[in-house]
N, C-alpha and C positions, 0 to 999 in steps of 0.2 A: 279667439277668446284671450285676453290679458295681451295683445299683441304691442300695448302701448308699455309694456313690462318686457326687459332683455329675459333671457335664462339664466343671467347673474344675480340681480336684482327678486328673481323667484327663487333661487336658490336660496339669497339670502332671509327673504320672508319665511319661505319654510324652515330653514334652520330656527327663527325665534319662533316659529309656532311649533317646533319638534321643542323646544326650550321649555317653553307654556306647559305643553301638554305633559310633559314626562314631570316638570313639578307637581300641578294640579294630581295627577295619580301618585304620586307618593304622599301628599299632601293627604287625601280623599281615602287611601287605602287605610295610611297607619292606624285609622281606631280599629277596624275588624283585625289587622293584623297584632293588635295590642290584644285586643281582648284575647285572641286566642293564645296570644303569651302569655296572659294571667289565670284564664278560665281553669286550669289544674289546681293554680295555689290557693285562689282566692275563695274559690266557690265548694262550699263546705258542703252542701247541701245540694241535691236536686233541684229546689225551690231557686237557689243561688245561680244555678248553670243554667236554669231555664231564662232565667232572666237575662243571663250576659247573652245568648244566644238570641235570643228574643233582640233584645238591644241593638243589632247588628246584621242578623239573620235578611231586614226586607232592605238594606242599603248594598251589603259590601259585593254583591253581580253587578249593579249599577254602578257603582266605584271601576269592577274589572274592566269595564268598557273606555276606561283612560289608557287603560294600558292597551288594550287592544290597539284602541287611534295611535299611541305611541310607536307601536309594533308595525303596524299597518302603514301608518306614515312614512315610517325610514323605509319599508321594504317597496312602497312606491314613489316615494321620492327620494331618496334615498338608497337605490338599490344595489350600489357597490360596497357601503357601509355593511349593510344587512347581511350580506353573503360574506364579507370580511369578519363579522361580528362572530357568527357561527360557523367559519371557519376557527376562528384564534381563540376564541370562547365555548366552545361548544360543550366539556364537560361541566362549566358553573351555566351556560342555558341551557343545560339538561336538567341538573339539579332546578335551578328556577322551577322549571315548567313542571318536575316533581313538587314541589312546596307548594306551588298553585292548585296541583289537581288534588294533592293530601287533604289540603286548607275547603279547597270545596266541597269536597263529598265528604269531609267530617262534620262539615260546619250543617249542610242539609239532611246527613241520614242521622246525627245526632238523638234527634228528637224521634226517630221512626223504631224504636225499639226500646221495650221499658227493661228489658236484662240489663242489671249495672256491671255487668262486665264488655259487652257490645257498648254503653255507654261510654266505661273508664278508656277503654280502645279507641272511641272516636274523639275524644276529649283530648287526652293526648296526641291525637293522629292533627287535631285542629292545631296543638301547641308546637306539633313538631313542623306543620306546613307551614304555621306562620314565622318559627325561629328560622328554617330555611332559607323562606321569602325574603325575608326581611335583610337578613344579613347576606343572600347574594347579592342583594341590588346594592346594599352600602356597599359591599369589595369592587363590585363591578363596575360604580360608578367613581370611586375614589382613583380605579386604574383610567379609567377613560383620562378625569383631573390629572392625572400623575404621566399618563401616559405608556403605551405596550413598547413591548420590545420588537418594532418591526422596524426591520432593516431595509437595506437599498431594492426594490421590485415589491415592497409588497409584503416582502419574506417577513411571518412571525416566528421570533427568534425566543421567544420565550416558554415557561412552564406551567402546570395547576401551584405548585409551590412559591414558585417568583409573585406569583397574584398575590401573597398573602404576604406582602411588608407590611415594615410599624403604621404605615400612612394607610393602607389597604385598611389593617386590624381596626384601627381606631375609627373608621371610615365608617364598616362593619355594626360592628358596639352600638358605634354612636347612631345610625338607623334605628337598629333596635331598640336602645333606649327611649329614642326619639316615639318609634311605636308603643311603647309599653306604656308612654307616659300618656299619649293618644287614649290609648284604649283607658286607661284608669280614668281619665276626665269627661271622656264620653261615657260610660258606664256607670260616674260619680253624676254624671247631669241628666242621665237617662231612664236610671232606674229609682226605685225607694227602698229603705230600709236598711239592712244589716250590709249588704253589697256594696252598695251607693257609701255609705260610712269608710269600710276599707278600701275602697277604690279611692276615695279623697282624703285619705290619710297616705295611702301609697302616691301618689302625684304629688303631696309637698314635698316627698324625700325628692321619688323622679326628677323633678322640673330640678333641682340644684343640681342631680347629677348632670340632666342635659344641658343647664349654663354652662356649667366646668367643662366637662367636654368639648361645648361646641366649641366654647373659645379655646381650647387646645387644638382641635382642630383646624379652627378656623387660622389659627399664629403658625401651624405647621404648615399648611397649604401655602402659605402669605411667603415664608420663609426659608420650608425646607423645601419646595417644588420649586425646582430650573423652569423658569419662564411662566411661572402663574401670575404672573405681577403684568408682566409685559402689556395683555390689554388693558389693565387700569392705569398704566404709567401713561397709555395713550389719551383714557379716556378717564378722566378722575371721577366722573360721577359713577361710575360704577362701583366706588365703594361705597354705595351707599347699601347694596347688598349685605356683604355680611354687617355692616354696621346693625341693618335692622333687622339682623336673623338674630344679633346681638340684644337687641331692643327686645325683641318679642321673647325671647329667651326671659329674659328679666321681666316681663309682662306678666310673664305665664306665673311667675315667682309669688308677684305682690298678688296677683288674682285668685289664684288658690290657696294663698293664705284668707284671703276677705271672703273666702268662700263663694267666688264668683267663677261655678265652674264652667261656666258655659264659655263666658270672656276667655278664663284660661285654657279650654279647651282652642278656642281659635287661634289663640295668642300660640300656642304649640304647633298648629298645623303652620302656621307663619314662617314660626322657627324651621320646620321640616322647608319648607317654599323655598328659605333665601339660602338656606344654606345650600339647596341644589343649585340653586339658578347662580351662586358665587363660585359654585365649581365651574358651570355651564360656561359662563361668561368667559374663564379663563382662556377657555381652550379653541374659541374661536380667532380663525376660520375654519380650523379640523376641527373633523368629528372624531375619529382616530388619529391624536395624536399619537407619535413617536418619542419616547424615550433619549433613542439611543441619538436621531437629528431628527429637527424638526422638516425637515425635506427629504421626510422617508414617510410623514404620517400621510391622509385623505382629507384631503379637506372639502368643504362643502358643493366646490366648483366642481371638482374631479367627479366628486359622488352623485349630484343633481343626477336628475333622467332626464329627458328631453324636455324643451319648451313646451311641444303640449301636452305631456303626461302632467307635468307642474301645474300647468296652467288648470286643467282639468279637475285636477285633486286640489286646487285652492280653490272653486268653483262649489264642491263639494265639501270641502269645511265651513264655507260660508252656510252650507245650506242644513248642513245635519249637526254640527258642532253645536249651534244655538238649541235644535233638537233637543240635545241629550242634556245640556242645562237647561230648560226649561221642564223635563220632564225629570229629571232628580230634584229641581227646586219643588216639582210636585209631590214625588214620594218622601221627600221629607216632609213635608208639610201635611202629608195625609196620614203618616204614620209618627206624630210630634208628642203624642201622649208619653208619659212618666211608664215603664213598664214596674207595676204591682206585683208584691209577695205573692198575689193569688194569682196570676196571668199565667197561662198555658199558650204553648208556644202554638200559632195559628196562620204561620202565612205559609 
């Protein structure tokens, strides 16, 4: 199977579809992870939180299944990464996998009890899994861009505290903003009435804070990171990345001022897109870059499985990947109605 393909050459495929798939899930996640970062302030009312939950409620399991592929991917093709990851990571992929299981079972048993104090508990329980979530994967992935402290054999030389520099922090933020502003444009284009209104007056402030951001961001990564440059100095179209995380930042700007919040909804998910895949870009051929030299990090050769575990599991993305986009182009489309003042939560 793929025998006309090296193990280099699979290596390198699955690296851009580990690239694909970890954007597309950040992309796809942040409106449920927004909404659950707003559903406390925003939603005054019972009427208010049925609706943000409703809104989100029949997507954001179909969303988790990117990250699964993501997860699942690097630990089968990828499985010296994987075991490296949760070695050197393993109290922020604890914390993760807490924010995930918080985020789920508030988001679903929400609705299962009408006492508003078992409600105000799961509401918050949604807002705290989703601030978790959200801002582990900004730290987590800003370190990956930035690089760990692993030294000569492998050895990680670093701390839970060294994760959290200016470049981690703002890495972080900038995630979560990125989701907040997610959930307010999905929830301004999804729902009607008094919600829909505060949710797209919250997303014009949003979307300028995420411009501003990003491009600090994006001018720190460019500038204060040792060796972030180096694949685009190779390869200059690759800026065209954050250029258009830059673009769509500003998209999102002009569109939810014209009250086009669906545009600006996508225009956002964009922004979330390039701005991972301008981290992504940097760091190749590691996956685990190093800090301290760059001939101490893992790089994609090192990490591969064998030619036919590779070959096998690209076999199997061809065949299920198309799958699971075709069948969330379905639940969106079957569940594409406005959610109403008067709609009770039914899935």
């Amino acid at each position: 199977m793929f025998d006309f393909l090296t193990r280099d050459m699979l290596a390198i495929i699955w690296f851009f579809l580990w690239c694909v798939i970890w954007g597309v899930y950040f992309a796809l996640d942040s409106f449920s992870l927004g909404a659950g970062l707003l559903a406390p302030f925003i939603a005054t009312d019972k009427v208010q939180r049925i609706q943000i939950q409703k809104a989100v409620g029949p997507f954001w399991g179909g969303n988790e299944v990117w990250l699964i592929l993501a997860a699942g991917g690097t630990f089968a093709a990828f499985p010296l990464v994987f075991s490296k990851m949760f070695t050197f990571l393993y109290l922020p992929m604890m914390l993760l996998l807490i924010g995930l299981i918080a985020r789920g079972i508030s988001v679903e048993y929400l609705h299962k009890d009408e006492n508003p104090q078992i409600q105000k508990i799961f509401t918050w329980g949604w807002f705290a899994g989703s601030l978790l979530t959200s801002l582990v994967l900004g730290v987590a992935f800003a370190n990956l861009f930035k690089g760990l402290e692993i030294a000569s054999g492998g050895v990680y030389k670093g701390n839970l505290p060294g994760l959290f520099s200016p470049y981690a922090l703002i890495g972080g933020i900038l995630f979560v903003l990125m989701s907040v502003t997610s959930g307010a444009l999905w929830i301004n284009f999804k729902t009607e009435g008094t919600i829909a209104a505060k949710a797209g007056d919250l997303a014009k402030k949003s979307c300028l804070i995420v411009f501003a951001l990003a491009l600090v961001y994006l001018a720190y990564s460019f500038i204060g990171i040792e060796g972030f440059t180096t694949n685009y100095s190779a390869l200059p179209a690759l800026y065209l990345l954050p250029v258009l995380a830059i673009v769509a930042a500003a998209l999102a700007i002009f569109f939810v001022k014209k009250d086009r919040g669906f545009l600006a909804f996508c225009s956002n998910l964009l922004v979330l897109l390039f701005v991972v895949q301008s981290g992504l870009a940097s760091i190749y051929p590691y996956m685990l870059k190093s800090s301290i030299s760059l001939e101490y990090g893992i790089d994609i050769f090192e990490a591969a499985a064998s030619h036919m575990s590779l070959s096998v599991m690209l076999a199997g993305a061809l065949v299920f990947v198309p799958i699971v986009i075709i069948y969330q182009l379905w639940v969106y489309t079957l569940f594409r109605e406005k959610i109403k003042e008067t709609d009770q939560v039914d899935y």
